[in-house]
C-alpha positions as CSV (number, residue, x, y, z in Angstrom):
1,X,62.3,72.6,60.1
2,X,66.1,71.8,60.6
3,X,68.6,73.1,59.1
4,X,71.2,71.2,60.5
5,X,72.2,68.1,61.8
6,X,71.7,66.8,65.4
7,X,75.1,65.6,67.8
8,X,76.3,62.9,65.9
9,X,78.0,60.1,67.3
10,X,79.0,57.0,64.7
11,X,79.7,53.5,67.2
12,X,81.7,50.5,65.0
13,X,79.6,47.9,65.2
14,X,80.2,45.0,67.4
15,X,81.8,42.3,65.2
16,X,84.7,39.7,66.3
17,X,87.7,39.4,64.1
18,X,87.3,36.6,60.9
19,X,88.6,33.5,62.5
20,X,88.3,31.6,59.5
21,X,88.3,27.3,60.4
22,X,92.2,26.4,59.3
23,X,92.6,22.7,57.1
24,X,93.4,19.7,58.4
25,X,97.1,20.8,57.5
26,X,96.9,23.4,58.8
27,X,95.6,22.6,62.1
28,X,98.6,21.1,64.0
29,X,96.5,19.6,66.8
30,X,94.3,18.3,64.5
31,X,97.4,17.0,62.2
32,X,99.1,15.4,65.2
33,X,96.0,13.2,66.3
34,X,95.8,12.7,62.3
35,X,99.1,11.1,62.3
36,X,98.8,9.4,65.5
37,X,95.7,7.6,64.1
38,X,97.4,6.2,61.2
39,X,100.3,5.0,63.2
40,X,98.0,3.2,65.6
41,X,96.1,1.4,62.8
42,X,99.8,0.4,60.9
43,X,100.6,-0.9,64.3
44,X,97.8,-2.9,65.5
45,X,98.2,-4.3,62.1
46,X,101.4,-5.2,62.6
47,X,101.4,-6.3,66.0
48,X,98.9,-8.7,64.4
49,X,100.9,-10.3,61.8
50,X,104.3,-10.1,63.5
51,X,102.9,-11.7,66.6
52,X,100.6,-14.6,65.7
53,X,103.2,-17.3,65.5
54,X,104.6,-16.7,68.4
55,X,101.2,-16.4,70.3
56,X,100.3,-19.7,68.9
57,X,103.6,-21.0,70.2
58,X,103.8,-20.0,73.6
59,X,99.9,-19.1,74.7
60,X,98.2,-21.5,72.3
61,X,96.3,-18.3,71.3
62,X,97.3,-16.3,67.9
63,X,95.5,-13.1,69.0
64,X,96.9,-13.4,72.8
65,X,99.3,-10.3,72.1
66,X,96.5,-8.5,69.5
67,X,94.0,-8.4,72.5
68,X,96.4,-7.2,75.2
69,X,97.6,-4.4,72.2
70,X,94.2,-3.4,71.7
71,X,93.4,-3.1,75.4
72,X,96.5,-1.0,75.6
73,X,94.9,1.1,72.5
74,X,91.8,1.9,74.6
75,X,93.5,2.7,77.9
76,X,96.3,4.8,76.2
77,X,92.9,6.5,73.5
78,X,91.1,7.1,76.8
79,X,94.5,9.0,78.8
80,X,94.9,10.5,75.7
81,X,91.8,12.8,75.4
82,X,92.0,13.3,79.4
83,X,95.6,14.6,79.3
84,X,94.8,16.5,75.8
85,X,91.9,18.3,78.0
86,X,93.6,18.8,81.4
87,X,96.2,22.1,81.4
88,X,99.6,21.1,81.3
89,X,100.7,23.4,84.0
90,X,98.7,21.3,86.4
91,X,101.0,18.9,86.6
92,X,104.0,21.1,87.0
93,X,102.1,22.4,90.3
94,X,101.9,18.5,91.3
95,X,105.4,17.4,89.8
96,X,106.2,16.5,93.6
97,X,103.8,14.5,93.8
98,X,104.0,12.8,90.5
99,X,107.8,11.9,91.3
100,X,107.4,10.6,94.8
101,X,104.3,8.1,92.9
102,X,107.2,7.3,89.9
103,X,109.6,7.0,92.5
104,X,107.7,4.7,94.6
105,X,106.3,2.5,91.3
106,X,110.3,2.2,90.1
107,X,111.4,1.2,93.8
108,X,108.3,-1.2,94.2
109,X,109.3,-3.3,90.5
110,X,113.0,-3.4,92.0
111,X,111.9,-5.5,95.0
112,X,108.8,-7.2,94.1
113,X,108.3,-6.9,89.9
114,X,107.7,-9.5,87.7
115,X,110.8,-10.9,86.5
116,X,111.3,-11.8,82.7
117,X,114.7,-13.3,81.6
118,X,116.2,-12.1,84.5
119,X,115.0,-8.4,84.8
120,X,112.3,-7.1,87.0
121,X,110.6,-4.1,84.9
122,X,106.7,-4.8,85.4
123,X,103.8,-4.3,87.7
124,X,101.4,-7.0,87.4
125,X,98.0,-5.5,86.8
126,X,94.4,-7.5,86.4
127,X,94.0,-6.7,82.8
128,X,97.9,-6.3,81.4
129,X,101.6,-6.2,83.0
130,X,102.3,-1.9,83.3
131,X,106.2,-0.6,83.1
132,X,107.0,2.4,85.2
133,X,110.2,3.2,83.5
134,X,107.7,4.2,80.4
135,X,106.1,7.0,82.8
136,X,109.2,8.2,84.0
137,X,110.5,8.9,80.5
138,X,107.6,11.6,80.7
139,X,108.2,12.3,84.4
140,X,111.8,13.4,84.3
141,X,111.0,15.6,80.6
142,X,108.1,17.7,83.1
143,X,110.9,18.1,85.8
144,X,113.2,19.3,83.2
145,X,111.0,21.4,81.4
146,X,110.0,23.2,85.0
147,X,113.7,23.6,85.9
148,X,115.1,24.9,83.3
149,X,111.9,27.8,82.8
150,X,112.2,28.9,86.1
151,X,115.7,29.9,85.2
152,X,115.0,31.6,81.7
153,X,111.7,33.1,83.1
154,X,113.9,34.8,86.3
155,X,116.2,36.5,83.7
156,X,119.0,34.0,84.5
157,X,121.8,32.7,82.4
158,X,122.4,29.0,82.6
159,X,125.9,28.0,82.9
160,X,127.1,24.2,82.6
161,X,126.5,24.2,86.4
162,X,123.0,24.4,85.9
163,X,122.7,20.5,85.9
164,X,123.7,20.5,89.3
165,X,120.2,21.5,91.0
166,X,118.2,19.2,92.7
167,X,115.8,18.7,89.6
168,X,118.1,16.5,87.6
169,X,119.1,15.0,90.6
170,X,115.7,13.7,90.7
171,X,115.8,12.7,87.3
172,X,119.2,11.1,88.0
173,X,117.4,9.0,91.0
174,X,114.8,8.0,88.3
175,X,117.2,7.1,86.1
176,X,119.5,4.9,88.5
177,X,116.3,2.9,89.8
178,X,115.4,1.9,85.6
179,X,119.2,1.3,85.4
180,X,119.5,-1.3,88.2
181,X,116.3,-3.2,86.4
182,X,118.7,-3.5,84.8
183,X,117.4,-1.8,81.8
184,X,120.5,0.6,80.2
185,X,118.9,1.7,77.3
186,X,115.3,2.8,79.0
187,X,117.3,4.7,81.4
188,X,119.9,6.5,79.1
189,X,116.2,7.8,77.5
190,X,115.4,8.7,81.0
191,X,118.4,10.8,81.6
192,X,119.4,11.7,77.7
193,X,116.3,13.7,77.1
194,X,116.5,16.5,79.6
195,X,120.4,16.8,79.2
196,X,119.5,17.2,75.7
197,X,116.8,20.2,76.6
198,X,119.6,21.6,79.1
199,X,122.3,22.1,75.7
200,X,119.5,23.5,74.0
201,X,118.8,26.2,76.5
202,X,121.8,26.5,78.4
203,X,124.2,29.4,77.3
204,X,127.3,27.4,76.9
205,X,130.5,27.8,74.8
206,X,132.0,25.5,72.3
207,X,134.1,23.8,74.6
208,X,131.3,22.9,77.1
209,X,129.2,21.1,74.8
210,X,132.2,19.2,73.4
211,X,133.2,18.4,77.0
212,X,129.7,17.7,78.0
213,X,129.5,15.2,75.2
214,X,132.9,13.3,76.2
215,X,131.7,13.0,79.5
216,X,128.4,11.3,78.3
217,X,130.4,8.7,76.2
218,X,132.9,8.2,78.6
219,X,129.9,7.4,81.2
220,X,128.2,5.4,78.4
221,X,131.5,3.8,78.0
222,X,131.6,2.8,81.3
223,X,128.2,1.7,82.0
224,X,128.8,-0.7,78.5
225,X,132.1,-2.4,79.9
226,X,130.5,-3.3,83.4
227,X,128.6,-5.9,81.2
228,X,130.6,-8.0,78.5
229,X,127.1,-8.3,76.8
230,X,126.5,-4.3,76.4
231,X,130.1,-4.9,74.8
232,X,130.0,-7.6,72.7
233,X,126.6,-6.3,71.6
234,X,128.8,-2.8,70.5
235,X,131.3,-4.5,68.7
236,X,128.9,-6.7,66.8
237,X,127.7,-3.5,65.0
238,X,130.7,-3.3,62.8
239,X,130.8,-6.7,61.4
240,X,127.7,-8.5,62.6
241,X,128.5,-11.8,60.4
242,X,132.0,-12.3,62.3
243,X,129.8,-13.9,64.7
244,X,126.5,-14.3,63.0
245,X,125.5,-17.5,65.1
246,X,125.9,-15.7,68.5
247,X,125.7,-12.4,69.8
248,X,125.2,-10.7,65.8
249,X,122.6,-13.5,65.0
250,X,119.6,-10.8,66.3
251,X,121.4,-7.9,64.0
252,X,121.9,-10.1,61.1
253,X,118.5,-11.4,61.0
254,X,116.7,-8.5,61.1
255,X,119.2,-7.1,58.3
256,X,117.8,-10.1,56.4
257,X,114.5,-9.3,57.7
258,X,114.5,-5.4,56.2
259,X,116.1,-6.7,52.8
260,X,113.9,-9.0,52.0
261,X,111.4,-6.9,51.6
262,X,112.0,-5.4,48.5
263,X,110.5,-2.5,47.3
264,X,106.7,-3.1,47.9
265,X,107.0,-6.6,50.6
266,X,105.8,-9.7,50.6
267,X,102.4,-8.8,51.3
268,X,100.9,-8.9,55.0
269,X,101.0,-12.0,57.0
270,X,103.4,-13.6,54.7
271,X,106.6,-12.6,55.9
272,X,108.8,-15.5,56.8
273,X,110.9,-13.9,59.7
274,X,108.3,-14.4,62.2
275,X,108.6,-17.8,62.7
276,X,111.3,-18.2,65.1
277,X,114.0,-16.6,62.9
278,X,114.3,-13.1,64.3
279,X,113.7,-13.0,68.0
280,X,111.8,-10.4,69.5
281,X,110.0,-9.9,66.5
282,X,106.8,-8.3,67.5
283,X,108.3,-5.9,70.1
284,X,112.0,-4.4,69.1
285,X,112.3,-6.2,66.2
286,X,108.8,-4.9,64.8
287,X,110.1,-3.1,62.1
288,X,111.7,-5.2,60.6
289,X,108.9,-7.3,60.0
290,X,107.1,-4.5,58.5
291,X,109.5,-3.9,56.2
292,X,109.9,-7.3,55.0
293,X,106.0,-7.4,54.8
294,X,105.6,-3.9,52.9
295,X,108.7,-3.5,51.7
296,X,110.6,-0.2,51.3
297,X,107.5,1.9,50.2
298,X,106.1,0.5,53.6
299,X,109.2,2.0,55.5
300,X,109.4,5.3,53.8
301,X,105.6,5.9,54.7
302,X,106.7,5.3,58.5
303,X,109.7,7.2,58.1
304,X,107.6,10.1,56.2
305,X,104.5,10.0,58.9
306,X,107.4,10.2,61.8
307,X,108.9,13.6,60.1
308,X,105.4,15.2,59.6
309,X,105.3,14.3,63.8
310,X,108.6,16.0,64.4
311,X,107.6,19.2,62.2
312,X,104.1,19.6,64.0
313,X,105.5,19.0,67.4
314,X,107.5,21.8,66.8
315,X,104.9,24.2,65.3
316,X,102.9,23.5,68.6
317,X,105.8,24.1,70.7
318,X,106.8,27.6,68.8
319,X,103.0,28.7,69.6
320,X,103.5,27.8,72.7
321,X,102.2,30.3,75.5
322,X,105.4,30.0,77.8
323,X,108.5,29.0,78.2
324,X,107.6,25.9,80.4
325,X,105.7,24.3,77.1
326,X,107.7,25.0,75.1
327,X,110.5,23.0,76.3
328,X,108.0,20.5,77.5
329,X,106.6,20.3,73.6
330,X,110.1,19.8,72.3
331,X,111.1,17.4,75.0
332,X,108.2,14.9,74.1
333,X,109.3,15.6,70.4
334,X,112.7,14.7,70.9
335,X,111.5,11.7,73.1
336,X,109.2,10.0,70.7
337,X,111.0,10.8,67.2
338,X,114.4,10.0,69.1
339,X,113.3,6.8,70.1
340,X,111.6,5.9,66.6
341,X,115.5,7.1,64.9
342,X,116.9,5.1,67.5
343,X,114.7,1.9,66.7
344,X,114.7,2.1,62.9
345,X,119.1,2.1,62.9
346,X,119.1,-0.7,65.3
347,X,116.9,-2.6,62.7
348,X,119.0,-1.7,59.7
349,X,122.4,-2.6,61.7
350,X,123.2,1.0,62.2
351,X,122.8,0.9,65.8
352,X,123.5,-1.4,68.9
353,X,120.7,-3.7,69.8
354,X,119.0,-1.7,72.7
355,X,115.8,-2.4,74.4
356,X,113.7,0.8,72.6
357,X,111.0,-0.1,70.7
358,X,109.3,1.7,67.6
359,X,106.7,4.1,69.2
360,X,102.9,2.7,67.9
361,X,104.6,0.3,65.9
362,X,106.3,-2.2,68.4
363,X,103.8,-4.0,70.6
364,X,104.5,-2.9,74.2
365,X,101.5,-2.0,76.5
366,X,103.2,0.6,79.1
367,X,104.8,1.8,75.6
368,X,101.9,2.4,73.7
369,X,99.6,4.2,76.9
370,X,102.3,6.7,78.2
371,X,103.2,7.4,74.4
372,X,99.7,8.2,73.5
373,X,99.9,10.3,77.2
374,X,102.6,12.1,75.9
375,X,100.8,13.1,72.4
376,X,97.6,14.6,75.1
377,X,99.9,16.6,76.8
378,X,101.2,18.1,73.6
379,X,97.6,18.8,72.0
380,X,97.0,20.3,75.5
381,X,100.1,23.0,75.1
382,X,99.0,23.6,71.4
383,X,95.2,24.1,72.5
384,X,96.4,26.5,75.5
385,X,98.7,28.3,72.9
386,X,96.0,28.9,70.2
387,X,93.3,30.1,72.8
388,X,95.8,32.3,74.3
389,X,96.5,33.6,70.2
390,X,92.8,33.8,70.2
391,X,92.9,36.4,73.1
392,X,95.8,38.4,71.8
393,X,94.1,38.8,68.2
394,X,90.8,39.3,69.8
395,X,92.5,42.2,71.6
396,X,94.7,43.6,69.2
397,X,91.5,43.7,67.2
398,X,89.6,45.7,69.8
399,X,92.3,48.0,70.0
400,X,92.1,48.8,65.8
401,X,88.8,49.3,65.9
402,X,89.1,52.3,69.1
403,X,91.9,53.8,67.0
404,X,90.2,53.7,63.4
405,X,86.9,54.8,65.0
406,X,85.0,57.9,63.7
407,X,85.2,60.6,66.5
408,X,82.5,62.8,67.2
409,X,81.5,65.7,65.8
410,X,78.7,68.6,67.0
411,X,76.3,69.7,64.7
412,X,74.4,72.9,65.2
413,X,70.5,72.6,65.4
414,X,68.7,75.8,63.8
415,X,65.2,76.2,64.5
416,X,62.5,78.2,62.4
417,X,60.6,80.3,64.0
């Protein structure tokens, strides 16, 4: 008979840590694709109604520019997924390949593009007409990115001479190529958004980034007075009716355009802008018909979708596992809300007329694939960062449960005799 207990030796059991499944909301992958969706189905409807005049007009077809936007849907739903699935440090390991190919696609358009009122920015394709200068926007953001974590990983502190490394060199080549398209305002995105990453990082004093920032205008400047129509098209902003028949009628129709609206619109496919008043009306003008056609509760839903974007770009790029995605989530962030900012003040008259359309919104092929390329990559950085949060709670975990574990104890075993 025993009178004591045996060795005993208590084990936790073997349990993983509650991971419980987070709400739509709360997922910011899931919340970015979310939004994404709902832009893409705004758009297609409004590349629909915006369009079909002017298809009828020129193709003799009023879904001409609907197909070509929905085959630009599949292509850019299909790159998408494959980007959102491929690590996004795989392509910093190729980034010298991937900038000889952008190099090489922006060099071939120069010499041999298809030309369309006097600017050569497309590759001709079987099934739809691609812009490389929509791929470089991407491109140079990677390079960028890669640069400047390389510095902050190696302990170094960047000084304003940080831009002069043969990175943004690169992305000054890239930029110069899109520029001699001529296409000023693609390549001012091309070169703006990685000098924009560079302020954010950099270490620099007062007096840099106010220096920095006269430099930009003064090279802005420049580039605008080397063509009287970048300057007439500045001017115009202030008092678009002083010339409302020329070079303001574009700003003061689409003025027209947004007003008319109201608060709720005309209703779809009754707007009245479309036919032949506002030029450019289903590409950089979209907006404006959208506005007209669902008024200001319309805009305010596009505005509102755009700022939900912005807010889980940046969650995903806070949970980022290094420094490299972090500046490449904000970078993308910065490149499609920027360009969406951009695009809704140059429809209200805010903003000089400048060829940057309204990301899912404005109908534009190349646009539409290497924006939906862009929102991969950043699901990609937030689905790295959350499995690599996985690891570190699954770990931290472990390590409670060795700590708060029972340790043993020896019991003595007395035996009757």
């Amino acid at each position: 008979m025993k009178g004591a207990e045996d060795v005993e030796q208590e084990t936790a059991p073997e349990r993983k840590p509650p991971l419980q499944r987070k709400r739509f909301w709360q997922n910011d992958m899931e919340a970015v694709l979310g939004i994404m969706a709902v832009l893409l189905i705004l758009g297609t409807v409004n590349v629909m109604s915006s369009s079909f005049v002017t298809a009828e007009m020129r193709f003799d077809d009023p879904y001409f520019f609907l197909k070509r936007h929905l085959i630009a849907t599949v292509v850019g739903a299909v790159a998408c997924l494959v980007f959102a699935r491929v690590d996004y440090h795989f392509w910093r390991e190729w980034m010298p390949i991937v900038f000889v190919l952008t190099l090489g696609a922006l060099a071939y358009v120069y010499g041999f593009g298809v030309e369309v009122n006097g600017a050569k920015r497309w590759l001709s394709l079987p099934f739809m007409q691609m812009q490389p200068a929509e791929g470089a926007k991407i491109v140079t953001i990677m390079i960028a990115a890669a640069s400047l974590a390389k510095n902050k990983h190696g302990g170094k502190e960047i000084g304003i001479l940080g831009l002069v490394n043969p990175q943004y060199l690169a992305i000054l080549m890239l930029a110069a190529l899109v520029y001699i398209e001529p296409d000023m305002g693609t390549a001012a995105v091309v070169a703006g958004v990685p000098v924009i990453l560079f302020v954010f990082v950099a270490s620099l004093k007062k007096y840099q980034i106010f220096g920095l920032a006269g430099f930009v205008a003064a090279l802005g400047a420049l580039f605008i007075h080397l063509q009287p129509y970048r300057l007439q098209r500045v001017l115009t902003v202030w008092d678009p009716w002083s010339d409302a028949q020329g070079v303001g009628y574009q700003t003061v129709q689409s003025i027209l355009t947004v007003g008319s609206g109201g608060l709720t619109g005309m209703g779809l496919g009754v707007g009245l802008s479309k036919y032949a008043y506002l030029p450019e009306g289903h590409t950089d003008f979209a907006f404006a018909i959208f506005c007209q056609e669902n008024g200001f509760l319309g805009a305010f839903a596009v505005f509102f979708l755009y700022t939900a974007l912005a807010v889980y770009g940046v969650r995903i790029a806070n949970k980022a596992s290094d420094i490299y995605g972090q500046l490449l989530s904000f970078g993308i962030v910065i490149l499609i809300v920027g360009q969406g900012i951009c695009n809704m003040l140059m429809v209200g008259g805010a903003f000089f007329v400048v060829g940057v359309p309204l990301p899912f919104i404005s109908y534009g092929g190349s646009s539409l694939i290497f924006t939906m390329i862009a929102i991969g990559i950043l699901i990609n950085i937030g689905l790295v960062g959350e499995r690599a949060e996985r690891m570190r709670e699954q770990a931290r975990y472990e390590e409670e449960l060795r700590e708060t574990a029972p340790r043993p104890h020896v019991g003595l075993r007395l035996v009757k005799k």
